[in-house]
C-alpha positions as CSV (number, residue, x, y, z in Angstrom):
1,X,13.3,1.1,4.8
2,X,10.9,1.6,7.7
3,X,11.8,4.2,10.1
4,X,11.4,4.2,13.3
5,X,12.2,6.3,16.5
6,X,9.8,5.2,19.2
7,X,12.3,2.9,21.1
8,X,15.2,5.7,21.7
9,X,12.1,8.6,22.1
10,X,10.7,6.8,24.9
11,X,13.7,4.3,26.5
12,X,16.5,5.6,25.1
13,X,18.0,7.2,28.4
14,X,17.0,4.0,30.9
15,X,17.6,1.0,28.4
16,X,19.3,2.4,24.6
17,X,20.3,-0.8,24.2
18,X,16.4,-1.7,23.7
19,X,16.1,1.2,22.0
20,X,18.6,0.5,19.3
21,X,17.4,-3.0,19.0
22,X,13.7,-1.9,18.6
23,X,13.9,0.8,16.0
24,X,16.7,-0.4,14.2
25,X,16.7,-4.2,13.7
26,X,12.9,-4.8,14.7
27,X,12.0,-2.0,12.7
28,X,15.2,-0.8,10.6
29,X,15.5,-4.3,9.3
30,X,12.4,-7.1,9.8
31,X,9.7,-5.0,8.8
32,X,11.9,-3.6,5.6
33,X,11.8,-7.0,4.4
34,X,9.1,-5.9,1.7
35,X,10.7,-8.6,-0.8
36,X,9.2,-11.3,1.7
37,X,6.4,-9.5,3.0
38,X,4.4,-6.8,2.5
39,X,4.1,-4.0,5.2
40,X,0.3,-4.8,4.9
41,X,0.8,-8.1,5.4
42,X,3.2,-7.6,8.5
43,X,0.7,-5.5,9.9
44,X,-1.9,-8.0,9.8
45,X,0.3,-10.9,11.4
46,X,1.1,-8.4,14.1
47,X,-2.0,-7.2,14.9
48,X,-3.5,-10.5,15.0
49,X,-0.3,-11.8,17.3
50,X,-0.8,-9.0,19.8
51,X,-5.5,-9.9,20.1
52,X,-4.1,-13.6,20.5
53,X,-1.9,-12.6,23.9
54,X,-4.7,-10.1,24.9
55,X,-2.3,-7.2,24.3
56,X,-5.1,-4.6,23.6
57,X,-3.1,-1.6,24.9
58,X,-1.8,1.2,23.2
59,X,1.0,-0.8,21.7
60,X,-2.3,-2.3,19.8
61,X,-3.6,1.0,18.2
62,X,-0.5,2.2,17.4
63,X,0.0,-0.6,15.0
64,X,-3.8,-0.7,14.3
65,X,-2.7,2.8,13.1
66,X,0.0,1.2,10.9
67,X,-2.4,-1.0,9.5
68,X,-4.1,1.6,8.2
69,X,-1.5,3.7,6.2
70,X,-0.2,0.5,5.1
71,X,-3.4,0.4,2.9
72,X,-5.5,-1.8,5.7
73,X,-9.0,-0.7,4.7
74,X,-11.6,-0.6,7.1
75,X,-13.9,-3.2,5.6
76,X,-10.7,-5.5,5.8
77,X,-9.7,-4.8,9.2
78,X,-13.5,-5.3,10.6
79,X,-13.5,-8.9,8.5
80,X,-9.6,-9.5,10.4
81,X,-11.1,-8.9,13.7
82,X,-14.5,-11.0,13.3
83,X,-12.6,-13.9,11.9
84,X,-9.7,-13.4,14.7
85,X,-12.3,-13.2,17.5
86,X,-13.6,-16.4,16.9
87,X,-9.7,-17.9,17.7
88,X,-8.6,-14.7,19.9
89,X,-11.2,-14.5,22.4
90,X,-14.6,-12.6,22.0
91,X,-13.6,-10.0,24.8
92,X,-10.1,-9.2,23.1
93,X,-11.9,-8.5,19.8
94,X,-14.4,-6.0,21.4
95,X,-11.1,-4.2,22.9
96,X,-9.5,-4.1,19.5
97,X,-12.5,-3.1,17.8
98,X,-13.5,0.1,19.9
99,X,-10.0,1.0,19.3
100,X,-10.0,0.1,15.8
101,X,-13.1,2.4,15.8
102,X,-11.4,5.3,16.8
103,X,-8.8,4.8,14.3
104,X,-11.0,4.4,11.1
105,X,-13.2,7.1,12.4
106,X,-12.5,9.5,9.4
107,X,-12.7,6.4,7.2
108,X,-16.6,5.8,8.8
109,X,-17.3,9.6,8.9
110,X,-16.5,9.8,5.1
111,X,-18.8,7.1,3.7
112,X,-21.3,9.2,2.9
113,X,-19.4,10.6,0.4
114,X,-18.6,9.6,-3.4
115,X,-21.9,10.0,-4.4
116,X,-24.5,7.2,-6.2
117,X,-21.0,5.2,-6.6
118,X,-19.7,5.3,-3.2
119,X,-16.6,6.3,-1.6
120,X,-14.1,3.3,-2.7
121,X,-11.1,2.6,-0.7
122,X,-7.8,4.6,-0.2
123,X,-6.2,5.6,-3.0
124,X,-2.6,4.2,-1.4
125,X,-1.2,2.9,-4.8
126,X,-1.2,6.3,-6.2
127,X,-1.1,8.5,-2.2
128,X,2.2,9.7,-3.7
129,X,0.9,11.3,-7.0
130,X,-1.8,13.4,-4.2
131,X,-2.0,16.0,-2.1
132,X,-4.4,14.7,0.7
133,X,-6.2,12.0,0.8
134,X,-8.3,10.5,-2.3
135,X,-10.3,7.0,-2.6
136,X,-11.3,4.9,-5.3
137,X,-14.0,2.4,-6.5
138,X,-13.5,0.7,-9.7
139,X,-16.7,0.3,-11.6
140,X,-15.5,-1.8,-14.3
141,X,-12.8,-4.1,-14.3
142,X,-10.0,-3.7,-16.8
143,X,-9.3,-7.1,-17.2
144,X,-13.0,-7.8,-19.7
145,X,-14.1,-4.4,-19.7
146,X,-12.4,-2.5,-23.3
147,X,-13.3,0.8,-20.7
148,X,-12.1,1.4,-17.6
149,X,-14.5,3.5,-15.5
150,X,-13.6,4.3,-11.3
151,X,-15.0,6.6,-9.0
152,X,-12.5,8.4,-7.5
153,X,-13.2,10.7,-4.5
154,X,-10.9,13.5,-2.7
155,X,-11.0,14.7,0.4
156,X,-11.2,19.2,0.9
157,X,-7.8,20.4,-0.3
158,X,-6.8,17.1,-2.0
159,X,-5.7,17.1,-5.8
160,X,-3.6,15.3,-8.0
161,X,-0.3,16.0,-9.7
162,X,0.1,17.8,-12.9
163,X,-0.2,14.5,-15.0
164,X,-0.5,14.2,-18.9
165,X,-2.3,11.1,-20.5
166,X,0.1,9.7,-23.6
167,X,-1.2,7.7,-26.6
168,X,-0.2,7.6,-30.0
169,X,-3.6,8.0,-31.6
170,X,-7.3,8.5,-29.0
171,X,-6.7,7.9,-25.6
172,X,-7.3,10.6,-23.1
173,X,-9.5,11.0,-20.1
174,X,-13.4,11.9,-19.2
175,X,-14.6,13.0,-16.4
176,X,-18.1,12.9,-14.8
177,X,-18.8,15.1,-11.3
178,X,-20.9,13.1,-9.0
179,X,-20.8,15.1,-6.0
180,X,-19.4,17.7,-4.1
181,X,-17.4,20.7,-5.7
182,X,-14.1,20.2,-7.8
183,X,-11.6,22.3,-9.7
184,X,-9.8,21.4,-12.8
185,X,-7.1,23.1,-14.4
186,X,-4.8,22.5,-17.8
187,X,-1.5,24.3,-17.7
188,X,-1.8,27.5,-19.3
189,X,-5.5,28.1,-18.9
190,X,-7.9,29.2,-15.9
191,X,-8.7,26.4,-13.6
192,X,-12.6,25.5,-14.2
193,X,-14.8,25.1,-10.8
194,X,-16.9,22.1,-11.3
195,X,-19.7,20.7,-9.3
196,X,-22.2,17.2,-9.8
197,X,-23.4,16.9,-13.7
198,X,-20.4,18.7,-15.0
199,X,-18.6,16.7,-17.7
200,X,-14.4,17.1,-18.5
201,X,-13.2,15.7,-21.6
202,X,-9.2,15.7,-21.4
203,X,-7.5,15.2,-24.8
204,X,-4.5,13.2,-24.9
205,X,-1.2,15.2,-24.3
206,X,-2.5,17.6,-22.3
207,X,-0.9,18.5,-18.8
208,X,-3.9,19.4,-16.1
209,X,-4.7,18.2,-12.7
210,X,-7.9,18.4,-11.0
211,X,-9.2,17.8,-7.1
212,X,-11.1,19.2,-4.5
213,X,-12.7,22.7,-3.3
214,X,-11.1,23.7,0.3
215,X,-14.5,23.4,2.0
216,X,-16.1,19.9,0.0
217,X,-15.5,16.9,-0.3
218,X,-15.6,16.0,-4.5
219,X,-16.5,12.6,-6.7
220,X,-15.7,12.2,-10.1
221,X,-15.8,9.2,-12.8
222,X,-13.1,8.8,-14.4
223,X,-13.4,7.2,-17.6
224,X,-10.4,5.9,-19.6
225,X,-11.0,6.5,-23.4
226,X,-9.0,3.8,-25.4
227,X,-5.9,4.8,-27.4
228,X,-2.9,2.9,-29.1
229,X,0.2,3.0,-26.8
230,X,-1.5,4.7,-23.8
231,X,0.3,5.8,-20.5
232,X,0.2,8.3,-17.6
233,X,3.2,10.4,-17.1
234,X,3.0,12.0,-13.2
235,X,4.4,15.3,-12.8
236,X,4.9,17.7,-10.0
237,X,2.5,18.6,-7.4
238,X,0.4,21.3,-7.5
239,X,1.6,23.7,-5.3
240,X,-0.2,25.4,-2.2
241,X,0.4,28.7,-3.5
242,X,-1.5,27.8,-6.9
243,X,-4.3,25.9,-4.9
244,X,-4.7,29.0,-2.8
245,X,-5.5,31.5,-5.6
246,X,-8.1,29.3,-6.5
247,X,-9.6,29.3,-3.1
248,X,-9.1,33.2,-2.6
């Protein structure tokens, strides 16, 4: 359920009526109709509703903002705009893009990262098994590939969950550093600093994490080795106190 508190934080004392309506139905119960729509979807129809009456306010970026952690990438929402200017108005998509600027700006500032592979997109169907903020770019698509290769790029401080990779027989994980500086650690063992060229090969079974140094951005590949009756369990994150003895 989407939560929302902007309506009684701002009008609560002069109209809570509108407030109640706005956070709790508007909010509280239309846009937490995922089984209809997707909160990426919503955000898209609303976005484009408020350009079409010229709303380009701060009503705009806020849910330009929304669009964005609802997985909204940036090449996406500069295709939405181009395509909504030509039925919006030119001088309403100029608005929403300088706003829209400002709102991807880390998104723009980061694409020189990820190495030869590039940066990817956010990482939002796995943000929960992170710390941070990580991207991904699949090179190969599982679908006719029998390999699965992505880039997958964190952000200074970001890392993954204690995971473990299951199979019955192979399976198990590579990893290739394309740039920046990395740590990886198996439980039980001293975390290994990494850095471009380095190569991890993670048996099957084994619980680890790995991620970024504090001060650099990092880019691995990460290379699914086949197995019989592979899966990914996620674990718990990896907690600041064990990140920070790295770092010291």
């Amino acid at each position: 359920m989407v939560k929302q508190t902007a309506g009684r934080d701002a009008l609560n004392d002069f109209a809570p009526k509108f407030a109640q309506l706005n956070d709790d139905v508007l909010f509280g119960e239309v846009w937490s109709r995922e089984d209809k729509l997707s909160l990426k979807t919503r955000s898209i129809v609303t976005i484009t509703s408020l350009i079409s009456k010229g709303i380009v306010d701060h009503s705009l970026k806020y849910h330009l903002t929304t669009a964005r952690k609802n997985g909204v990438t940036k090449t996406e929402m500069a295709e939405i705009l181009t395509h909504v200017a030509f039925y919006a108005g030119w001088p309403n998509a100029w608005a929403a893009f300088h706003m829209a600027k400002e709102v991807y700006a880390d998104d723009c500032a980061a694409q020189e990262h990820g190495g030869l592979f590039g940066q990817g997109d956010p990482n939002t169907a796995y943000a929960k098994y992170f710390v941070g903020n990580s991207y991904l770019k699949p090179l190969t698509d599982p679908k006719t590939a029998s390999v699965f290769i992505a880039n997958v790029t964190f952000e200074p401080r970001c890392r993954n969950n204690w995971h473990i990779h299951h199979a019955t027989s192979g399976g198990g994980q590579i990893l290739i550093c394309v740039d920046g500086e990395g740590w990886y650690q198996e439980e039980g063992k001293p975390a290994r600093s990494l850095k471009p060229g380095d190569v991890v090969t993670i048996p099957a079974e084994i619980k680890h994490w790995h991620g970024a140094k504090a001060d650099s951005w990092f880019s691995h590949l990460a290379v699914e080795c086949p197995g019989e009756n592979t899966s990914n369990e996620w674990l718990e994150a990896v907690t600041d106190e064990i990140y920070n003895q790295l770092e010291a």
